[in-house]
C-alpha positions, 0 to 999 in steps of 0.5 A: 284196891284203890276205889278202897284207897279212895274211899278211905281218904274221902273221895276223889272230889277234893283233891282233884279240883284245884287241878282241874281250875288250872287246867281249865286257864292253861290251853297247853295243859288243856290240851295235855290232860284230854282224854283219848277219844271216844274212853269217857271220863281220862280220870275214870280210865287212868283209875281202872288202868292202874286198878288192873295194873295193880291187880295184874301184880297182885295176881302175878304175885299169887300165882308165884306163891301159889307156884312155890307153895305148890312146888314145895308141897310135890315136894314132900308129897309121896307119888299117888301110885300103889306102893311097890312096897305092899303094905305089911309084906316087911312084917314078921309074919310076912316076911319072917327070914327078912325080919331081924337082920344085921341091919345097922351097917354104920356098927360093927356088929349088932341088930335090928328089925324092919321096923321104923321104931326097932328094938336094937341090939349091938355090941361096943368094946374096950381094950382098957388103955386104948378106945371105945369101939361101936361103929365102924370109923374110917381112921379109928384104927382098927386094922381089918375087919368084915364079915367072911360068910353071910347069907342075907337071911339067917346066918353070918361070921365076922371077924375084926382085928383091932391092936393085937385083938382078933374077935369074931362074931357070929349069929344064927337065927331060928324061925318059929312065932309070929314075931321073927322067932329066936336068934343068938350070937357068939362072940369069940376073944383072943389075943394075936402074938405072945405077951400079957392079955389086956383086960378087955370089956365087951358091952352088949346093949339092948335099946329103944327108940320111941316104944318099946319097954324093956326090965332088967333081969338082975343075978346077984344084984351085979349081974345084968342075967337078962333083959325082960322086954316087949314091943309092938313088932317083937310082943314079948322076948327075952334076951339072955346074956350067958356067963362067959366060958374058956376058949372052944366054949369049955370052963367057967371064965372068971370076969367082972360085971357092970350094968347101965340102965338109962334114958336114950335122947337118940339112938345116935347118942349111944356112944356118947352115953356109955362113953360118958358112963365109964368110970375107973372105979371096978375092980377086977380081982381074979382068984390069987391075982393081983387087982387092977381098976378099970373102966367101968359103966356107972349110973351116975354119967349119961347125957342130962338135959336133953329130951329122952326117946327110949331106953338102953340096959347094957350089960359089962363083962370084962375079962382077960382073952380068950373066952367066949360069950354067948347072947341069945334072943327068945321070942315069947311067941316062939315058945311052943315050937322052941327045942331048946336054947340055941347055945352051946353045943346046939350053937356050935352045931346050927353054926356048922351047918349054916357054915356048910349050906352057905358054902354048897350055895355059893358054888352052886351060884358062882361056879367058881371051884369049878372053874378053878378059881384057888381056895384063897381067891374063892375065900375072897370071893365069898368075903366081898358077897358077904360084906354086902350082905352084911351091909344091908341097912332098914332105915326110917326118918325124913330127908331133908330138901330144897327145891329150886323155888325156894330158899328154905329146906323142908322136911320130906315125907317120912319114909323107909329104906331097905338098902345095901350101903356102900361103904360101912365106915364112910357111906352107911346110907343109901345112895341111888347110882350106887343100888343099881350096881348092888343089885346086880350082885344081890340079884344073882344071890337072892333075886326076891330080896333083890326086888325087894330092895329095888320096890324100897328105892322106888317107894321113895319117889314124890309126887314129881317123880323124884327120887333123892339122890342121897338117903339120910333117913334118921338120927343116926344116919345123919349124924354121919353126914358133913352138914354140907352134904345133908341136903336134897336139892330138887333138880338133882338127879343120878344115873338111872341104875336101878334100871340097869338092875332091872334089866337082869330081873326082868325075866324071872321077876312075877308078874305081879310085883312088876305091875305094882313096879310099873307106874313108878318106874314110869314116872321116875323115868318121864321125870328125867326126860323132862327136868335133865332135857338138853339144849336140843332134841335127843340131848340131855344136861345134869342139872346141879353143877356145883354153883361157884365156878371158881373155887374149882379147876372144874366145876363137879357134877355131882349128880352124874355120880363121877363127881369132878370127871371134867366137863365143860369149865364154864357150866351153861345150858349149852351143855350136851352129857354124853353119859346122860344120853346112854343112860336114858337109852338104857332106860328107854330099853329096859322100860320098852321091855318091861311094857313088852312083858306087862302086855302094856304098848312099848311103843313109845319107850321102844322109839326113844330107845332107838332114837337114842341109841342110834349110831349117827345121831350120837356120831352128829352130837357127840364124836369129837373128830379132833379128839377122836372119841366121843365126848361132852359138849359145851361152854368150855376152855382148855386153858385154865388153872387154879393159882393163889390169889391173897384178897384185899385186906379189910381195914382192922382185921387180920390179912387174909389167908391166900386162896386157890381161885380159877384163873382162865387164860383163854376166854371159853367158846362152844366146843367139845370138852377134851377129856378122854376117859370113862364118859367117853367110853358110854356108848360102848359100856352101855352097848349103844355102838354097834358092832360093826361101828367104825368108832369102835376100833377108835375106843378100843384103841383108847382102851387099850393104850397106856398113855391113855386108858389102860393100866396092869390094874383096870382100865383108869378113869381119864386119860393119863395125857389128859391136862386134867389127868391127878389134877386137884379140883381146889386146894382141899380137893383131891382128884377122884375120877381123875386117874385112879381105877373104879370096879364098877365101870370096869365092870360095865366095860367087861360086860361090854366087851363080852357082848361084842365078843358073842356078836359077830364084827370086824373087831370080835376077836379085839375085843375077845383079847381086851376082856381077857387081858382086863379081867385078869387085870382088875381080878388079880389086882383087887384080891391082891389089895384085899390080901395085903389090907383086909379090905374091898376100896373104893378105888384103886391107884392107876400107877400101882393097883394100891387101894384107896378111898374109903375102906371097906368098901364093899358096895360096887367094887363087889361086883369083882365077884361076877367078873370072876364067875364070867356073870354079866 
C-alpha cells in the first residue's frame, strides 16, 4: 500500500533530497538519522516497518470483519445435524390426527393446519352495543373462558362468558383422504340471567395467507352458503356454513346475513379489516317485530394501501340467543370414505362419544376418581390439561436477532414451531424454559405428540448450538409482542428444561427418534457449557443481565427464566449462578442417560454430572455460612434503594419529569448475594444434595418456616424477611419473583420432596410431613382461585392464595395436575 502511494506521487527521490543536504552539514542530525547497524539503507527499513505495520492493521481489521461477518452468518445458520424433525412427518398422510388443530391459541376459537402457509379458519363476535371479539386480550373484558375437554387429537369443548353471554364451542374432527380428512363445529349462543337478548353477530372466516384460492358459494344472493377452496396442503374442500337452528338443534332460527369478500395485507390485520368493515346500515326485521339497524360487514371498508398476501370470505349471521350454528369442513380427497355430513343428529352423536372416550382416558391417565379426588376438583382438573391442549400453536416466520458483535438485527432462519404456549391472552408464543415444564404434562397424556414438540424446539437450534429463548415466529405473532421484547440476543440463554422433560421420556422413547435427537441436544448442551461458563471451574454465570444498572433496584436476569429474582447488585464476571450450576447438573445427567441408551460412551456427561452434582463442591462455591443456605455469588451490596432524583434542566425546555434511580449507600464487595428463596433451594429441587446432607434440615427448615418461605398456598419465591421481599424493581416495574407463589417450582420442590421420602435418611420422615403439608397447600389454593375467577394464573399472591399475573395461564401452573395424580 505505500510503494503504491509512493509511486502515485512520483517517487521517493524529490522529497527526500533536501533533507539528506541538511543532514549531510549538521553532525547532530547525522548522527540522529543513521541507520541501526548492520539494517541496510534507515529509509528502506522505516518504509518496510510501516508497510507491515499498516498491513498488520489491514489484516487486524479483515479478521474482525471477517469475525463479525462470520458471527453473523452461525447465526442465522441452522445446525448441520439431520433435522429431528424429519421432513414430510407434519403432513396429512404422515401425520393425519396431528394435521388440522385449534392451533392459533392468541384466538378464541378457530383452526388451522401444520403448515407454514395454512388456510385458516375462526371465529369473531359482536354483541351489538358492545365490542368485536377475536383474540384472546388479557383486559377485553371477557369474564371467563377456556376450554373443559380437549384431547389434542380430534376433539374439544369450550366455553366463553362474555357481559351475560355464554357461548360454547365445539369441534370433531373425522379421519379419511389424503388431506387431513373432514371436520366440523358447533357453536352454541344463550344469554345468562333474564331480560331482552341482544342481537348478536357471529363472524366465521375462512382465510389465506400467501396461496391457497378460496370462492364463494352464494344463496340468495345474501347468503355466504359456502366457500369452494383449494390448497396445497388441503387439494380441494368445502367448507359449509349450515343456517342457524333453535336451541338443542330443533327449528329454523330467523337471522340476518352479511358477507365479506377481501384482499388480506396479513394474517394480523384480520380484525382490523372486519372492524373497519362494519357499517350500521343492515336491518334485522324479524317476522311481526319491530326493526332494528345493526353493524354490518360491507365491502366498501378494508385497509387500502397496503400490499395484499391472501384472501378472506366471511360469513355474517345475526340473531337474538339462543341458537346453534354449525360449520363443517369437507375434504375433496375424503369423499369416497365419507358416510354423511357430520352435522346434526350425527354431530351430536360423534360429540358424545368423544366426550366419553375423553373421560374414560383421563382416569385412565390420572387416576384421579380413584384416588377420591371430588367431581368438581376432577372437572378442574380435566379443564387445566385441556387448556394446554387447547393452547398447542403451529407457527411459521423468522426471529429477529442480534449477536454480540454486531449492532444491527438480522433476520434468522425461517423456521417452524409446533409448541404449547403459556398463556393465550399474554404469552401465545413459545418460550424455551417454559416447554420443558409443558412437557412434563403433555408427556404423561400423549408421550409421541410430547416428543414431537420437544424434536420442534430442537430444530430451532443454529449453527452454534443456540436456541432463541423466545419464539416470535410470524405476523401474527409479533404483533402481540412489546417492541422492546422482539428481539433475540446472541448470548442469552434459559434453563435447560426440555432436558427435564426428556428425563421422563427417556425410557419409552424409540430408539430412532432419540438418534436423530441425539446430536442436537449435544450441542445445545456444549453451547452452554461453553457461552455461560464461570469465573472458575464447576461455576456458570447467566449472561444478559439487563445493561443499566440503574434503572433497577437489581438489575433483572432474564435469561434465568425468574427475571428480578435478586442477584448480585452490581452485575460483573465474578459472578457464581447457583441455579445455573443444578441445571447443567441435570442436563450433564439426562445426557450421560440418553448416551447409556444409544449405546454411545457416557463417560464424559457421566463425569460432569458428578462433578456438578457433588456435595462439598457445591458446599465450597455456593453455602453461604452466614446466611445459612446456599446462595449466588458476586459483586454485591445490601444497601441500596431507588429514590427520586429530578435531572438538570436543559436551557429552553421544559423541567423534566423526576426519575427513580439506584442509589447505593455501601460501596459492593465480593460476597454472597442475601436472598433467600427459590434459588436458593436448587439443589434440593433438582435433587443434587443427598439425603444424608446435613444442609438439607437447614432447607427444609427455610421451607417450612413462615417468616420465610412457607404460606397456606405454596411455598413463595423469596423469603418474606428478605430486604427485597415486594420490592419494586423501577417505578413501573412491579415485584415478580419477589413473594408471590409459582406452580412450577412448587412443582419441582414436591417432586423433591417425594424423592427424599422414597430414600432413606435422617430427615425421610421430614420430608414426608412437608410434601403432605405443600401438596395440599398448593392444590387447595389453585382450584380454589380457578372456582372463584374461571382461570389457571400465572402466579399467586403469598398473603392470601389470590391469582395474579396473566390469565389464563394455563402453560406450567397445569402441572397441578400431576401433583394432584402424585405423578412426578
Amino acid at each position: 500500500l505505500m510503494a503504491g502511494e509512493r509511486r502515485r506521487r512520483g517517487g521517493d527521490g524529490p522529497r527526500e533530497r533536501p533533507r539528506e543536504r541538511l543532514r549531510d552539514r549538521d553532525p547532530k542530525l547525522r548522527q540522529q538519522q543513521k541507520p541501526p547497524r548492520g539494517s541496510g539503507r534507515g529509509r528502506t527499513a522505516l518504509a518496510l516497518t510501516a508497510a507491515a505495520a499498516a498491513l498488520a492493521l489491514g489484516l487486524a481489521a479483515a479478521v474482525a470483519e471477517w469475525n463479525r461477518w462470520s458471527e453473523a452468518s452461525r447465526l442465522v445458520t441452522p445446525h448441520p445435524a439431520p433435522p429431528a424433525v424429519p421432513p414430510g412427518s407434519t403432513g396429512p398422510l404422515a401425520s393425519p390426527t396431528y394435521f388440522w388443530g385449534t392451533y392459533r391459541p392468541h384466538v378464541y376459537f378457530g383452526m388451522k393446519t401444520r403448515s407454514p402457509r395454512a388456510v385458516v379458519t375462526g371465529l369473531m363476535w359482536l354483541q351489538h352495543g358492545g365490542s368485536l371479539r377475536h383474540t384472546s386480550e388479557q383486559n377485553d373484558g371477557v369474564s371467563r373462558y377456556g376450554w373443559l375437554m380437549h384431547d389434542g387429537e380430534n376433539f374439544g369443548v369450550q366455553e366463553i362468558r362474555d357481559e351475560g353471554l355464554l357461548l360454547r364451542t365445539e369441534f370433531v374432527k373425522q379421519p379419511g383422504g389424503d388431506h387431513g380428512g373432514d371436520w366440523s363445529w358447533r357453536i352454541t349462543a344463550k344469554m345468562e340471567g333474564k331480560g331482552p337478548a341482544p342481537l348478536l353477530s357471529l363472524f366465521f372466516y375462512v382465510a389465506t395467507d400467501g396461496q391457497g384460492t378460496l370462492r364463494p358459494v352464494l344463496e340468495n344472493g345474501t347468503r355466504l352458503a359456502a366457500v369452494a377452496g383449494t390448497a396445497e396442503e388441503l387439494g380441494d374442500f368445502t367448507l359449509t356454513f349450515l343456517p342457524p337452528t333453535g336451541e338443542g338443534g330443533e327449528g329454523h332460527k330467523y337471522a340476518s346475513y352479511n358477507f365479506l369478500a377481501a384482499g388480506v395485507p396479513g394474517l394480523h390485520r384480520l380484525t382490523d379489516l372486519v372492524r373497519q368493515s362494519l357499517r350500521e346500515s343492515s336491518v334485522f326485521s324479524p317476522p311481526g317485530r319491530p326493526r332494528r339497524r345493526f353493524f354490518g360487514v360491507s365491502s366498501t371498508g378494508g385497509l387500502p394501501g397496503e400490499p395484499l398476501r391472501g384472501q378472506l370470505l366471511l360469513h355474517q349471521v345475526t340473531l337474538e340467543p339462543p341458537a346453534v350454528l354449525e360449520v363443517t369442513l369437507e375434504s375433496g380427497s375424503a369423499t369416497g370414505a365419507r358416510r354423511g355430513r357430520l352435522a346434526g343428529s350425527a354431530l351430536s352423536a360423534a360429540l358424545a362419544r368423544h366426550t366419553a372416550a375423553f373421560e374414560q382416558r383421563f382416569e385412565d391417565t390420572f387416576g384421579l376418581g380413584a384416588r377420591g379426588v371430588s367431581l368438581p376438583q376432577r372437572r378442574f382438573a380435566q379443564a387445566a390439561l385441556s387448556e394446554m391442549l387447547g393452547g398447542i400453536g403451529f407457527f411459521h416466520g423468522r426471529s429477529l436477532l442480534r449477536s454480540e458483535r454486531r449492532e444491527e438485527p438480522v433476520p434468522g432462519a425461517e423456521s417452524t414451531l409446533f409448541t404449547a404456549v403459556p398463556s393465550r391472552s399474554c404469552f401465545p408464543r413459545g418460550f424455551l424454559w417454559d416447554e420443558g415444564f409443558h412437557l412434563l404434562l403433555l408427556g404423561r397424556w400423549d408421550p409421541a405428540l410430547a416428543r414431537d414438540i420437544l424434536a420442534h424446539w430442537l430444530d430451532l437450534l443454529n449453527a452454534d448450538g443456540w436456541i432463541p429463548r423466545e419464539q416470535i415466529l410470524g405476523d401474527e405473532s409479533r404483533a402481540r409482542v412489546p417492541p422492546e421484547f422482539v428481539l433475540q440476543h446472541s448470548e442469552t440463554a434459559n434453563p435447560p428444561t426440555l432436558l427435564l422433560a426428556l428425563e421422563r421420556l427417556l425410557p419409552d422413547a424409540p430408539l430412532p427418534y432419540l438418534r436423530r435427537l441425539s446430536p442436537r441436544l449435544r450441542a445445545w448442551f456444549e453451547w452452554l457449557n461453553r457461552t455461560q461458563a464461570g469465573p472458575e471451574p464447576f461455576t456458570f454465570r447467566w449472561r444478559g443481565r439487563d445493561a443499566d444498572p440503574e434503572r433497577f433496584l437489581n438489575p433483572k436476569t432474564l435469561s434465568s427464566g425468574l427475571d428480578d429474582y435478586p442477584r448480585a447488585s452490581h452485575p460483573s464476571a465474578q459472578e457464581r449462578h447457583l441455579d445455573l450450576r443444578c441445571w447443567m447438573a441435570l442436563g450433564a445427567r439426562v445426557l450421560a442417560a440418553l448416551a447409556e441408551r444409544l449405546g454411545e460412551p457416557a463417560a464424559p456427561y457421566r463425569d460432569m454430572a458428578t462433578a456438578l452434582s457433588d456435595n462439598d463442591s457445591l458446599d465450597r462455591l455456593h453455602w453461604a455460612p452466614e446466611l445459612g443456605t446456599f446462595a449466588d455469588f458476586g459483586n454485591h451490596s445490601a444497601a441500596v434503594a431507588l429514590r427520586w432524583h429530578r435531572p438538570a434542566p436543559v436551557p429552553g425546555r421544559p423541567p423534566p419529569a423526576p426519575q427513580l434511580r439506584r442509589e447505593v449507600r455501601e460501596a459492593p464487595r465480593l460476597q454472597f448475594v442475601g436472598a433467600l428463596g427459590y434459588v436458593s433451594l436448587f439443589p434440593l429441587l433438582l435433587q443434587l444434595l443427598r439425603a444424608d446432607s446435613p444442609r438439607l434440615p437447614a432447607l427444609l427448615g427455610s421451607m417450612r418456616n413462615e417468616r420465610q418461605l412457607w404460606t397456606p398456598f405454596g411455598l413463595r419465591s423469596l423469603a418474606r424477611d428478605s430486604p427485597w421481599y415486594l420490592r419494586r424493581n423501577t417505578e413501573h416495574d412491579p415485584p415478580y419473583w419477589r413473594g408471590s407463589v409459582w406452580v412450577n417450582i412448587n412443582f419441582l420442590a414436591l417432586r423433591a420432596l417425594r424423592g427424599y421420602t422414597q430414600t432413606a435418611g435422617p430427615q425421610r420422615e421430614r420430608a414426608a410431613e412437608l410434601y403432605r403439608e405443600l401438596r395440599h397447600n398448593l392444590v387447595a389454593n389453585v382450584f380454589r382461585q380457578y372456582e372463584a375467577s374461571g382461570f389457571l394464573w400465572e402466579h399467586y399472591r403469598d398473603s392470601d392464595g389470590t391469582g395474579q399475573g396473566c390469565h389464563p395461564f394455563a402453560g406450567w401452573s397445569a402441572l397441578v395436575v400431576l401433583a394432584m395424580a402424585e405423578d412426578y
